[in-house]
C-alpha positions as CSV (number, residue, x, y, z in Angstrom):
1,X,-94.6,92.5,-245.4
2,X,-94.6,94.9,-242.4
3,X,-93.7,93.9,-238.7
4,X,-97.4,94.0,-237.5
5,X,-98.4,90.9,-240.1
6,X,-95.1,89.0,-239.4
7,X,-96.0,89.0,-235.9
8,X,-99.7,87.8,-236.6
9,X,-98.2,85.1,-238.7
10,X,-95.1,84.8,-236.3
11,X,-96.9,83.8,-233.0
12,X,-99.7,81.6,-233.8
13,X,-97.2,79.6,-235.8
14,X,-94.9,79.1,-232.9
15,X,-98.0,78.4,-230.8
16,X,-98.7,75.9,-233.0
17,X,-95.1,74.9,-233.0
18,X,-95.1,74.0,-229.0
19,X,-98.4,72.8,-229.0
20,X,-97.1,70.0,-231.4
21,X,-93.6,69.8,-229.0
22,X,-95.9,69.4,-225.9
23,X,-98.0,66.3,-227.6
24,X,-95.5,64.5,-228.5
25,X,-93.7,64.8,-225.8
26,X,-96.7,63.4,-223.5
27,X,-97.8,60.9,-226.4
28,X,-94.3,59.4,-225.9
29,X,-93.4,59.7,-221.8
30,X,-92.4,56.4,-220.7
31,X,-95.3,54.6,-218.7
32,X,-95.1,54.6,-215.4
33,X,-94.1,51.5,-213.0
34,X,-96.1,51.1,-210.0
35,X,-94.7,47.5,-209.2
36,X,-92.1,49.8,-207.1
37,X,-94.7,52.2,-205.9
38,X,-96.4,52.0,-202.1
39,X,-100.2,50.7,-202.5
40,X,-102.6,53.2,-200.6
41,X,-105.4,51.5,-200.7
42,X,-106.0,47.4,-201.2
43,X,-109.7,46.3,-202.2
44,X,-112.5,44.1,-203.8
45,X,-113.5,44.7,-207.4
46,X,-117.4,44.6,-206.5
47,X,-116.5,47.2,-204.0
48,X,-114.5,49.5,-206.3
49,X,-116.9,49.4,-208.6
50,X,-120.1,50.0,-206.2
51,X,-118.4,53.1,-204.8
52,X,-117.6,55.2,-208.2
53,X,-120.9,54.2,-209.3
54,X,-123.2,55.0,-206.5
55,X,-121.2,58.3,-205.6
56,X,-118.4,59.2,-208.6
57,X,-117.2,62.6,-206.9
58,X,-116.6,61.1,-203.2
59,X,-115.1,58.0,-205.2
60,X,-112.9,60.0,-207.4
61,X,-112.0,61.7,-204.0
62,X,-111.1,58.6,-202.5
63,X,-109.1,56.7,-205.4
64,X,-107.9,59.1,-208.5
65,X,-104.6,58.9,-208.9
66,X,-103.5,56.7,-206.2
67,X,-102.2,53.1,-206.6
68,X,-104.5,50.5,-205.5
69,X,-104.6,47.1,-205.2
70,X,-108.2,45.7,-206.8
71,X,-108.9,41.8,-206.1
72,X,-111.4,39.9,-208.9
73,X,-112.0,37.7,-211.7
74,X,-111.6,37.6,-214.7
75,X,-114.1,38.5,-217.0
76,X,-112.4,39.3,-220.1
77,X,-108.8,39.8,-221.2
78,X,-107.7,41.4,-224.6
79,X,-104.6,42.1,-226.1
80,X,-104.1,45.2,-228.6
81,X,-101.2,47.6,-230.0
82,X,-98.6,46.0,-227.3
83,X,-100.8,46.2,-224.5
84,X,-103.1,44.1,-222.5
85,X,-106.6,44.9,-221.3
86,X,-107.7,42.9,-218.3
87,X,-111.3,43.6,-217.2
88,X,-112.6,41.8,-213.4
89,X,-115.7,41.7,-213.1
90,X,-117.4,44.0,-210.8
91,X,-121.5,43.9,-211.5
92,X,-123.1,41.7,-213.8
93,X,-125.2,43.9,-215.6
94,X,-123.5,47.2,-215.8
95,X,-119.7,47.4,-215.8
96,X,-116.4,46.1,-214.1
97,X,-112.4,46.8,-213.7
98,X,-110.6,47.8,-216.5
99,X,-107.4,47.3,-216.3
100,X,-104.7,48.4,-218.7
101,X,-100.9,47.0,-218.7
102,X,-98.2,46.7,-221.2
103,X,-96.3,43.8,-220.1
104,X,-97.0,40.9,-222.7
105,X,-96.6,37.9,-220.1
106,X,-99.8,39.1,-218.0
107,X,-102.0,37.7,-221.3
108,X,-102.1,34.1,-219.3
109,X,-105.0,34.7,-216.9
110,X,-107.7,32.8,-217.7
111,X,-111.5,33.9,-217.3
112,X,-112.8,33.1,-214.1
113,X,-109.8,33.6,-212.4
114,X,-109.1,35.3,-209.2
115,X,-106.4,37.8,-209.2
116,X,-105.0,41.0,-207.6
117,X,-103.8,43.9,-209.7
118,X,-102.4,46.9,-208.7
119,X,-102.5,49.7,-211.2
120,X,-103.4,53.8,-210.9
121,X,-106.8,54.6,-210.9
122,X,-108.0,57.1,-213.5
123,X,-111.3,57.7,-213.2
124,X,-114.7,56.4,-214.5
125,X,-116.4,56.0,-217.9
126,X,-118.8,52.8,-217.8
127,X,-115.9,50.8,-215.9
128,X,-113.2,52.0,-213.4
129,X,-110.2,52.0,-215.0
130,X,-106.6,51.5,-214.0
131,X,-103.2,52.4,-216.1
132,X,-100.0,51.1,-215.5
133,X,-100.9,47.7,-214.0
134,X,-99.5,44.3,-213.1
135,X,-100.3,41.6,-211.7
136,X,-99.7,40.9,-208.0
137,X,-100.4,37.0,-208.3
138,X,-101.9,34.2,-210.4
């Protein structure tokens, strides 16, 4: 085999080498803690959700990737693959808070109840989500 076809097979095997290095690594970075973190902005659920859905760009603006502090009910809590899905409710009709942690003692809240969670926001599809959450109180 001559040097010009080793290379072709060479470097899109080693692409494909730290492609694979790169996904894993982010597939298994540890999740981040924002219990610690500073909250930059504290607010209501209904609000939250009536700002990414009447304007998503100025919302995204406003809250991606900042650690917030969203007050609510409950409206549904699940618990799947070691992690726990809170969703406050936000609008009856179209969507709410999602709300994603993986500490196994936040799967007490009860539905109806008010809470606050802090988590990071990351964006909107159907629901605003947040990653990384805990509960502030019960």
């Amino acid at each position: 085999m001559s040097y010009g076809r080793r290379a072709l097979v060479a470097i899109p095997v080693l692409l494909l080498l730290c492609l694979l290095i790169w996904f894993v690594y982010e597939y298994r970075k540890p999740h981040t803690d924002v219990a610690d973190k500073t909250t930059a902005i504290f607010i209501k659920a209904v609000d939250l959700y009536k700002d990414f859905n009447s304007d998503e760009a100025a919302a995204n603006a406003k809250y991606l990737d900042k650690i917030i502090e969203v007050t609510g009910a409950v409206d549904h809590t699940e618990n799947a693959n070691g992690a726990t899905l809170i969703l406050l409710s936000a609008d009856q009709m179209m969507g709410g808070i999602s709300c994603k942690m993986f500490d196994a003692k936040n799967s007490t809240v009860q539905k109806g109840q008010q809470i606050t969670i802090k988590g990071k926001c990351s964006g909107f599809l159907s629901d605003v989500n947040l990653v990384d959450c805990v509960i502030k109180n019960n």
